[in-house]
C-alpha positions in Angstrom: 53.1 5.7 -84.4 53.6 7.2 -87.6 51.6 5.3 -90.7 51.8 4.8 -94.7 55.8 4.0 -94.3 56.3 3.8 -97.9 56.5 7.4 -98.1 59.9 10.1 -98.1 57.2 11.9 -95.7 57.2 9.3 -93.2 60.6 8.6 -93.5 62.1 11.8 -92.8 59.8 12.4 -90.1 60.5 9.1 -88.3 64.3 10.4 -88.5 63.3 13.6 -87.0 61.2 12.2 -83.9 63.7 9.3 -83.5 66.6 12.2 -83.4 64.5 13.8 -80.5 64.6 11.0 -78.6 60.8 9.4 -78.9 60.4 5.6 -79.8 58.7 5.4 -83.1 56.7 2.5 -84.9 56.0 2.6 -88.3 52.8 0.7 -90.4 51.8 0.2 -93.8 50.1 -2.1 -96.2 52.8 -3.1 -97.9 55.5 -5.2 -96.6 58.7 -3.5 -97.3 57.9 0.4 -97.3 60.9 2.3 -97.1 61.0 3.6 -93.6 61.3 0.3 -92.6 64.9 0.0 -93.4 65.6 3.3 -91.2 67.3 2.8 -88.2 64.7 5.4 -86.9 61.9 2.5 -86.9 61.7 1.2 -83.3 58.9 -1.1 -84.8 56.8 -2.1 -88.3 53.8 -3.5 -88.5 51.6 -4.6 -91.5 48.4 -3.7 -91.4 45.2 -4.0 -93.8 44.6 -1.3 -97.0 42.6 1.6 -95.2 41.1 2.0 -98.7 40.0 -1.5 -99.1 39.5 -2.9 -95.5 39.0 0.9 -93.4 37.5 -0.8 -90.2 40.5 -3.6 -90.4 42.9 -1.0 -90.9 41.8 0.9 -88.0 41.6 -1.9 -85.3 45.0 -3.3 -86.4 46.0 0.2 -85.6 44.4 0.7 -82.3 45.5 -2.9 -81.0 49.3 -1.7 -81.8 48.4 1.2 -79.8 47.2 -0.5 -76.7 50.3 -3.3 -77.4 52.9 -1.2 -77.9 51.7 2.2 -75.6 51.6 4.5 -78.1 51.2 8.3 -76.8 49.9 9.5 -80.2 49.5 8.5 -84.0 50.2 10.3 -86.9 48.7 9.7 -90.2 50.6 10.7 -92.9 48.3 10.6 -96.0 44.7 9.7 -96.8 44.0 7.4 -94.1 43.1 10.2 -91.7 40.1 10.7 -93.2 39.1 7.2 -92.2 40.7 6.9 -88.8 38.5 10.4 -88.1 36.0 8.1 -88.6 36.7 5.6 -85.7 38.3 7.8 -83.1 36.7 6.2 -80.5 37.9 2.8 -80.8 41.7 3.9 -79.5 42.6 3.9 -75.9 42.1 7.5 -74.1 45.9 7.6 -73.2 46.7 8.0 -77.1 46.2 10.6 -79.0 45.5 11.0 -82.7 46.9 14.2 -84.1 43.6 15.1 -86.6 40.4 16.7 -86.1 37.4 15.4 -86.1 35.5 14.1 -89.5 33.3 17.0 -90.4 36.7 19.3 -90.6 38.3 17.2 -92.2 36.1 16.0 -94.7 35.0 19.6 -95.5 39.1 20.3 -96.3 39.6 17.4 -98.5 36.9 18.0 -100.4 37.5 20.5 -103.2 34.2 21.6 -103.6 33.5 21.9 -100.1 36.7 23.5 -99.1 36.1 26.4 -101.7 32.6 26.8 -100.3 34.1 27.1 -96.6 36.5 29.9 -97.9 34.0 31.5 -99.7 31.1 31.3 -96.1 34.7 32.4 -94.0 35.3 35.5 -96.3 38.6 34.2 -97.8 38.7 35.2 -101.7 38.1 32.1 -104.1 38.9 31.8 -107.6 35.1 31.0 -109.4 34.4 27.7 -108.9 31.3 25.6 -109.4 30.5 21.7 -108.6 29.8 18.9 -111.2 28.0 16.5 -110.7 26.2 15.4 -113.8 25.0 16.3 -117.4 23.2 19.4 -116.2 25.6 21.0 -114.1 27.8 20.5 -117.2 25.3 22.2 -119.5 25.2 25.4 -117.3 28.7 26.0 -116.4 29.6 29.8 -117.5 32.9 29.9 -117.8 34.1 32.6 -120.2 38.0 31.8 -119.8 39.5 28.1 -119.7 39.0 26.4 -116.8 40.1 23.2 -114.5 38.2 20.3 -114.2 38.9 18.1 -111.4 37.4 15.2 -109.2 36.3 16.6 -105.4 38.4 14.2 -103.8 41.4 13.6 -105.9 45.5 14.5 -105.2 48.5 16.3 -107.2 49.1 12.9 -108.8 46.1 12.9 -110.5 44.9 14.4 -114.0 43.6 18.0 -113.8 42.2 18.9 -117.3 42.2 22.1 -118.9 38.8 22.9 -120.7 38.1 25.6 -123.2 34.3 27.2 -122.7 32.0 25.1 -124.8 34.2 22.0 -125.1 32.1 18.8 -124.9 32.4 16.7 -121.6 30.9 13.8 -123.0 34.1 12.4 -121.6 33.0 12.9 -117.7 32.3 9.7 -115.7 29.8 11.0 -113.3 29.9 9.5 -109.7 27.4 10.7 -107.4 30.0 10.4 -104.3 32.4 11.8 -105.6 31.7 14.4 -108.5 33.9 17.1 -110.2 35.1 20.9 -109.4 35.3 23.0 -111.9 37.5 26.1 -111.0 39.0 28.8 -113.0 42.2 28.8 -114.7 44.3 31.4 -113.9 48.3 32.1 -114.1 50.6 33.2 -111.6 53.4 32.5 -108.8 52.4 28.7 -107.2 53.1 28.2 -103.5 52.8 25.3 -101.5 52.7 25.0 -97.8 53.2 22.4 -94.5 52.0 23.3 -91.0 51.9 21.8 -87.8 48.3 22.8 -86.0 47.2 22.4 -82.6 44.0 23.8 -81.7 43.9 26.5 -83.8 47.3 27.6 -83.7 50.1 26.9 -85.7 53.2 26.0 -84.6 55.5 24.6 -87.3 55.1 26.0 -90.7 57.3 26.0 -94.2 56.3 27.6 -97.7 58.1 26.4 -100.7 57.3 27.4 -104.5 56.5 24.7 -107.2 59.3 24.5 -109.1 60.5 20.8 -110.4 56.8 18.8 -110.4 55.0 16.0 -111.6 53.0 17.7 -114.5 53.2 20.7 -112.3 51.4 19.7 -109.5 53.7 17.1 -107.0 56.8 18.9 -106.3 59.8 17.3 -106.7 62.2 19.6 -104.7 62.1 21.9 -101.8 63.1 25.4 -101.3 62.1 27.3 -98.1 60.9 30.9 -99.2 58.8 33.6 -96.6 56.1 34.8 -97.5 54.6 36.4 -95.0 50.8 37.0 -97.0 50.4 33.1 -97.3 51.6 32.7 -93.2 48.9 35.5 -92.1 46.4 33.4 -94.4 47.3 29.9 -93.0 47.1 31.3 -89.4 43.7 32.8 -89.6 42.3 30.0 -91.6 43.5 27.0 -89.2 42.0 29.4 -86.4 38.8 29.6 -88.0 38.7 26.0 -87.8 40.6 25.5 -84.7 42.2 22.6 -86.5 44.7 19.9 -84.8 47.0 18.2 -87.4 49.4 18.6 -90.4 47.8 20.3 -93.5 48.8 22.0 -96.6 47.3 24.5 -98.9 48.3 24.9 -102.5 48.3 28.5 -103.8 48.2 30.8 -106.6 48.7 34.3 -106.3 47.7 36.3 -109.6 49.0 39.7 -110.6 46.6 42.7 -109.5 44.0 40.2 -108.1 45.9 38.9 -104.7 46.3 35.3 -103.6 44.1 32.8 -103.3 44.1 28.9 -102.0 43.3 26.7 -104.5 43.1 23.6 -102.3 43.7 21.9 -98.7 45.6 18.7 -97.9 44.5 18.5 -94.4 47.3 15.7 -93.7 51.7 15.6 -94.2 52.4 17.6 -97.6 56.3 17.3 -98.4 57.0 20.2 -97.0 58.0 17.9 -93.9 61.1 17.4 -95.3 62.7 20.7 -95.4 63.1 20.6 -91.6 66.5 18.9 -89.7 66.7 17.6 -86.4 67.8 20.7 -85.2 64.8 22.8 -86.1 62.7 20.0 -83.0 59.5 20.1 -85.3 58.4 17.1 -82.6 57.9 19.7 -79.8 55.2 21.3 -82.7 53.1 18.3 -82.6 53.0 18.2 -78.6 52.5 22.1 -78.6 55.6 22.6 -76.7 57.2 25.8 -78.6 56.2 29.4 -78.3 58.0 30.3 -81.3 57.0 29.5 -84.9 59.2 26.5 -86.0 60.2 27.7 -89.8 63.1 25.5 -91.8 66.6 27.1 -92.2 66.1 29.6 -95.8 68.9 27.9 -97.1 67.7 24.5 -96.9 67.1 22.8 -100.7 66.4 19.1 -100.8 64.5 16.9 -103.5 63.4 13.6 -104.2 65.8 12.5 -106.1 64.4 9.6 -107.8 61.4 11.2 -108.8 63.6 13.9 -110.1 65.7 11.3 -112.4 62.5 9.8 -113.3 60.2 13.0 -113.8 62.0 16.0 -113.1 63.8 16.7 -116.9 60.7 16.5 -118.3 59.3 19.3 -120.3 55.7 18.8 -118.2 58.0 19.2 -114.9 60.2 21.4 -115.3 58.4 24.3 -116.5 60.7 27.2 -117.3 63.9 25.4 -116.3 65.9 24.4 -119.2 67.5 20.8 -119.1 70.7 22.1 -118.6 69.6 23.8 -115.3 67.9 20.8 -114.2 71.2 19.0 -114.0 72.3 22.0 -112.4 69.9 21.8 -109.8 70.0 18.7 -109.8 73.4 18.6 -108.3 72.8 21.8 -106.3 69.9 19.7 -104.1 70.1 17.0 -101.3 68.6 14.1 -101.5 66.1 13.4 -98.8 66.6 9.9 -99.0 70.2 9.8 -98.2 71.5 10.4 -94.9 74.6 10.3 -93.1 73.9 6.9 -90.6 70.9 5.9 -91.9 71.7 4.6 -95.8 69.9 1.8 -95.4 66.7 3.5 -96.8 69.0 5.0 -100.1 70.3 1.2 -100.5 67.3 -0.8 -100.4 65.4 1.5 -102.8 65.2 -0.4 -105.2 64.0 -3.5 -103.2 60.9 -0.7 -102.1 60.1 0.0 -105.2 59.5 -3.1 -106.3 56.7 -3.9 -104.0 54.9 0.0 -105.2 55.5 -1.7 -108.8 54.0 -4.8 -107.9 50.8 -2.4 -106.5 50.8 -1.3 -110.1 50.0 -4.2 -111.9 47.6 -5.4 -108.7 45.8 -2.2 -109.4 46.2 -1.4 -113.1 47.5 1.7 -112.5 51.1 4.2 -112.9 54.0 4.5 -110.7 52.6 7.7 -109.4 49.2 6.2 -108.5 50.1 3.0 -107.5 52.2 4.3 -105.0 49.3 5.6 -102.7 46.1 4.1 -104.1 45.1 1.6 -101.0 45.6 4.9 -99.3 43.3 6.7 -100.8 40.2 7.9 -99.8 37.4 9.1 -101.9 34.3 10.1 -99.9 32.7 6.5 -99.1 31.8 6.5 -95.4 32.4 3.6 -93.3 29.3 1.5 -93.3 28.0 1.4 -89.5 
């Protein structure tokens, strides 16, 4: 079972299990998510919001599970913070590819994850938390720095503030408060791996290149870097965590690279592997060999590259003529030979994230996750 099939993540990984030969079912909140038109679906169910109705979500889930004999559910986005929650409520034949709520908590937290590196030994950027008026009052920044929420994702605002600037602005919420971290220029990496007890053993690093106001990538180059692989490998040791996660980084000239945060769940680098690469034998622990995506592989989003992707906030360096030249250059990872269906019916998808929008009163970029979002409220016993 793979959840939140709305996504491209989902989508492409559905085709890659289903080309391997295991039966997949898909679920989501919303009716028509996009993998649901792939003829890798075996199944779809709807299921409740995980944000809005966690303990419904998850014993939809598990009852699919025990109806359908599913071996093992993967959560694709925020929703494993909650099913870490309720482990216990699934049948003892399935597994759930996460770890357990304390690690994973402690990863998607922003604060907490840079306090972890920093008790571990790994090198942090300064960092401090926020969580009212008087934390504001003695930040000491001397250089701009970011100002972010603890539990927040790329396609939410990061503000830049200038030492001294007033923060009168700041909604302060004691569960989830604010990071502030320093602001610092440099090469951006991104990064997917397949854990299993500590180990990795499916892994892809791509730079940040086209991205929503530089933060979600919008297209997908495999690079090596072998400095980030060494850091991913001792760090998911360290925790000897199970499940997909990704770690954004920065590496700054003459001070070395540093993490600036964990998405211990699917990132997008998911999509930069084929069929042939079997990235499902990664999530059963199968290979002895790291699983890496073929270095010439360059794929996008292409919708959120027509609708983003020329912008002057995405596109960073790239001029707009090389945007339509990459453009062109770059698959689309919604289109595939024998299974269109997904590339048609696009539109019909995206209607039901739009009508999310005006239920929630929010963009096209949160709408299309927000009842999958989690933001540090524990599941009331």
């Amino acid at each position: 079972m793979i959840t939140f099939g709305r996504s491209f993540l989902t989508l492409d990984l559905a085709r890659l299990m289903s080309a391997a030969g295991h039966r997949v079912t898909i679920v989501d909140s919303v009716p028509i998510g996009i993998t649901r038109f792939s003829h890798a679906a075996d199944a779809f169910h709807r299921v409740p919001a995980p944000k809005f109705e966690p303990r419904a979500y998850c014993h939809a889930l598990a009852r699919i599970v025990a109806d359908e004999h599913i071996d093992m559910v993967i959560p694709m986005h925020e929703e494993t913070d909650v099913l870490s929650m309720m482990t216990d409520i699934f049948p003892p034949t399935c597994e759930l590819f996460l770890s357990d709520f304390e690690t994973e908590n402690s990863l998607h937290n922003k604060f907490e994850f840079q306090e972890l590196l920093a008790a571990r030994g790994f090198p942090t950027l300064k960092y401090a938390q926020v969580r009212g008026p008087g934390d504001v009052a003695t930040l000491d920044f001397d250089d701009p720095f970011a100002l972010k929420e603890c539990y927040s994702r790329g396609s939410q605002q990061v503000h830049k503030v200038t030492p001294g600037e007033a923060l009168d602005w700041v909604d302060h919420d004691p569960i989830n408060p604010w990071l502030a971290q320093e602001w610092v220029h440099g090469d951006k990496y991104c990064t997917y791996s397949i854990c299993r007890e500590g180990k990795i053993f499916a892994h892809a690093t791509y730079p940040v290149d086209y991205a929503i106001d530089g933060s979600s990538c919008l297209n997908f180059r495999s690079v090596r870097h072998d400095g980030i692989v060494e850091w991913v490998s001792e760090f998911v040791a360290d925790q000897n965590f199970t499940g997909q996660v990704g770690f954004d980084f920065i590496e700054v000239p003459q001070r070395g690279l540093y993490s600036i945060e964990c998405n211990p769940r699917a990132t997008s680098g998911i999509m930069m592997f084929s069929p042939a690469d079997r990235v499902d034998r990664a999530f059963f622990g199968e290979n002895t060999e790291l699983i890496t995506p073929d270095p010439e592989v360059n794929k996008m989003i292409g919708l959120g590259m027509l609708l983003y992707g020329w912008r002057k906030s995405s596109r960073g360096h790239h001029t707009l003529r090389g945007f339509v030249r990459d453009f062109r250059a770059s698959q689309d990872v919604v289109s595939e030979p024998g299974d269109r269906r997904p590339a048609i019916l696009l539109p019909v998808a995206y209607a039901g994230i739009l009508r999310s929008c005006l239920r929630y009163r929010v963009g096209l970029a949160e709408g299309f996750m927000y009842d999958h979002e989690w933001d540090g409220l524990r599941i009331a016993e």
